[in-house]
Every structure is written in C-alpha cells, then in structure tokens.
C-alpha positions as CSV (number, residue, x, y, z in Angstrom):
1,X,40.1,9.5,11.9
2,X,37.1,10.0,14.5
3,X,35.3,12.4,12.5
4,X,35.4,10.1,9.3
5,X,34.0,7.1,11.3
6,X,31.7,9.5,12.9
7,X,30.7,11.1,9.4
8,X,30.3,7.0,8.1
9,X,28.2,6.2,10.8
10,X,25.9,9.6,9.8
11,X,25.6,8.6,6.6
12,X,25.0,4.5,7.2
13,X,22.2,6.0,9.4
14,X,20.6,8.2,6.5
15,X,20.6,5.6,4.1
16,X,19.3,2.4,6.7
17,X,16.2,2.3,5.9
18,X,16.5,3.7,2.4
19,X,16.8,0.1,0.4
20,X,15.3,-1.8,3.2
21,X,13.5,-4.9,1.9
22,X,11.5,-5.6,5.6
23,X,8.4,-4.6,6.7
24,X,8.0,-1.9,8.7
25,X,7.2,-2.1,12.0
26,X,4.3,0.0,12.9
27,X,0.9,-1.0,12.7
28,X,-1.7,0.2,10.0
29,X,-4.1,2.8,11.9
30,X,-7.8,2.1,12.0
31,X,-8.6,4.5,9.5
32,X,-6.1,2.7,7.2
33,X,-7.8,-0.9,7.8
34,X,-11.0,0.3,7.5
35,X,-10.1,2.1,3.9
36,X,-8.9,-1.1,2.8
37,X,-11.4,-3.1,3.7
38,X,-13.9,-0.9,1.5
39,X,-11.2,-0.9,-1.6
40,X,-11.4,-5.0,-0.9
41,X,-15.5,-4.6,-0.3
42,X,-15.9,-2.2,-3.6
43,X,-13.8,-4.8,-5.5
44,X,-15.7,-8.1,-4.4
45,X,-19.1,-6.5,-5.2
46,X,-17.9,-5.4,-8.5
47,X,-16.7,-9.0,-9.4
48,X,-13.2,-7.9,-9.9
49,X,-11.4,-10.1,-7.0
50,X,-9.3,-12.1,-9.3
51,X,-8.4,-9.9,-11.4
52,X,-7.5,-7.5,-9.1
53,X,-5.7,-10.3,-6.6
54,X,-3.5,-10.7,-9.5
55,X,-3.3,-7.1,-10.7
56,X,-1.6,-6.2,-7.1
57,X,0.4,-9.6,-7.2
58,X,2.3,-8.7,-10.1
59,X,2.1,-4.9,-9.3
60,X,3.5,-5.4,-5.6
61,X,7.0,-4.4,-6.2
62,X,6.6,-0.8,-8.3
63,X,3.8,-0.1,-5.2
64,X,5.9,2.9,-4.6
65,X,6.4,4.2,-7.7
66,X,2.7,4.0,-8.0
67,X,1.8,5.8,-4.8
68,X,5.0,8.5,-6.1
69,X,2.6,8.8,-9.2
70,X,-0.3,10.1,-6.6
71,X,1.5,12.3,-5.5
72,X,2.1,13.9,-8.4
73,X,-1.4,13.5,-9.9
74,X,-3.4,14.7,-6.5
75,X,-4.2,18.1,-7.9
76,X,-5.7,16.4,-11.2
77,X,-7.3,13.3,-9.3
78,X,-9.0,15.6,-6.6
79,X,-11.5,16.7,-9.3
80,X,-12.9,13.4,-9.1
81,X,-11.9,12.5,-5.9
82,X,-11.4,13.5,-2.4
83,X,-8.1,15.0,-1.5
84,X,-7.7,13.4,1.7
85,X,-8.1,10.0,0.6
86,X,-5.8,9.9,-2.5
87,X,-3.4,11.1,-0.4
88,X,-3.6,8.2,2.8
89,X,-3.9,5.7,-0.2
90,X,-0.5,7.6,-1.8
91,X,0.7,7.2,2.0
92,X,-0.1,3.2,2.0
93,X,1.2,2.3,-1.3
94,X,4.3,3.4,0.0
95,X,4.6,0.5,2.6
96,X,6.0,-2.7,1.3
97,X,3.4,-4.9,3.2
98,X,-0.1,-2.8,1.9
99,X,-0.6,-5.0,-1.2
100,X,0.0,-8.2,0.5
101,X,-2.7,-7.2,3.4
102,X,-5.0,-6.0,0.5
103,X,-4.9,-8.9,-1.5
104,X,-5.5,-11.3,1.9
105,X,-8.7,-9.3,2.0
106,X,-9.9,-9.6,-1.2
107,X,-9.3,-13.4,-1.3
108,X,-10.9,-13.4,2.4
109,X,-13.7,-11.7,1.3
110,X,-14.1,-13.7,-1.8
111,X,-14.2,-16.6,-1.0
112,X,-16.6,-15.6,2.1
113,X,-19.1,-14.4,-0.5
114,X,-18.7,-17.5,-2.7
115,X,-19.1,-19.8,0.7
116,X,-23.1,-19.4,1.3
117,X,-23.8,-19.7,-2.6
118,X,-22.2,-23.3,-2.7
C-alpha cells in the first residue's frame, strides 16, 4: 500500500502544475519587460492599440497554443526575424499572465500619447 500512495503522490506532483489556472510566481526578467514594452511602443506608433488590446483580449486563453505554434515555425520565421527573439516571445506567450501585462501597456501607453494632444 505504501508504494501505491508513494507512486500517487509522484504522479499528483507531475501533473501540479500541468492544468494550473494561476499565475506563476516568478517575475518577468528585464529583458522580458523591456521586449514588451517595444511590442506595446511599435503598436502605439503604428496606431494599432485598440485593435491589438482587443486582439490579445479575446486571444488570451489559446496564448499557449500560439507560443507552441513558434515553436514550430522558428526555423521558417528566422528568415525574417531574429532567432533569439521569436524564441523569448515563444517563451512568454507561454505564461498565463504575458497578455494581460501587454495589454496594460498598450492601454498605458495609449492613453499617455493621447493625454498631451487633448
């Protein structure tokens, strides 16, 4: 009976964090803020923040399947983009709370813009 409570407790550790619905933990590294602060920055300037706000709204739960899909596409993407940055944005769309920080910059940043004009 011990090694089937021990072998249920292996597996209930394996498969924690597997369907977990909260937000991890750790902290975004500086190189990840800074990346999305020029994603929110390229998007402002472009005069997609709307549009893109509501893009990543509705888009916020298949983030993961969407940074999966970079992963598979890296050796097609890299032609037109750098390797190491399709890859950290791969790496961020696979934490839950990376839309919801991106969209509070583009709204930030947005709405800072539109401040001075008024």
């Amino acid at each position: 009976m011990d090694h089937l409570t021990a072998r249920w407790r292996q597996l209930h550790q394996g498969f924690k964090h597997a369907f977990s619905t909260q937000l991890p933990s750790s902290p975004l590294s500086s190189e990840d803020l800074e990346l999305l602060e020029r994603i929110a920055d390229a998007l402002v300037k472009r005069r997609l923040a709307a549009p893109a706000a509501m893009f990543l709204d509705s888009m916020g739960p298949m983030s993961f399947l969407g940074s999966q899909a970079l992963h598979l596409l890296t050796p097609v993407i890299e032609c037109a983009f750098e390797g190491k940055e399709i890859e950290r944005v791969a790496r961020l769309l696979e934490r839950r709370d990376t839309m919801i920080r991106l969209v509070a910059l583009i709204e930030s940043k947005s709405s800072a813009k539109r401040a001075p004009a008024r």
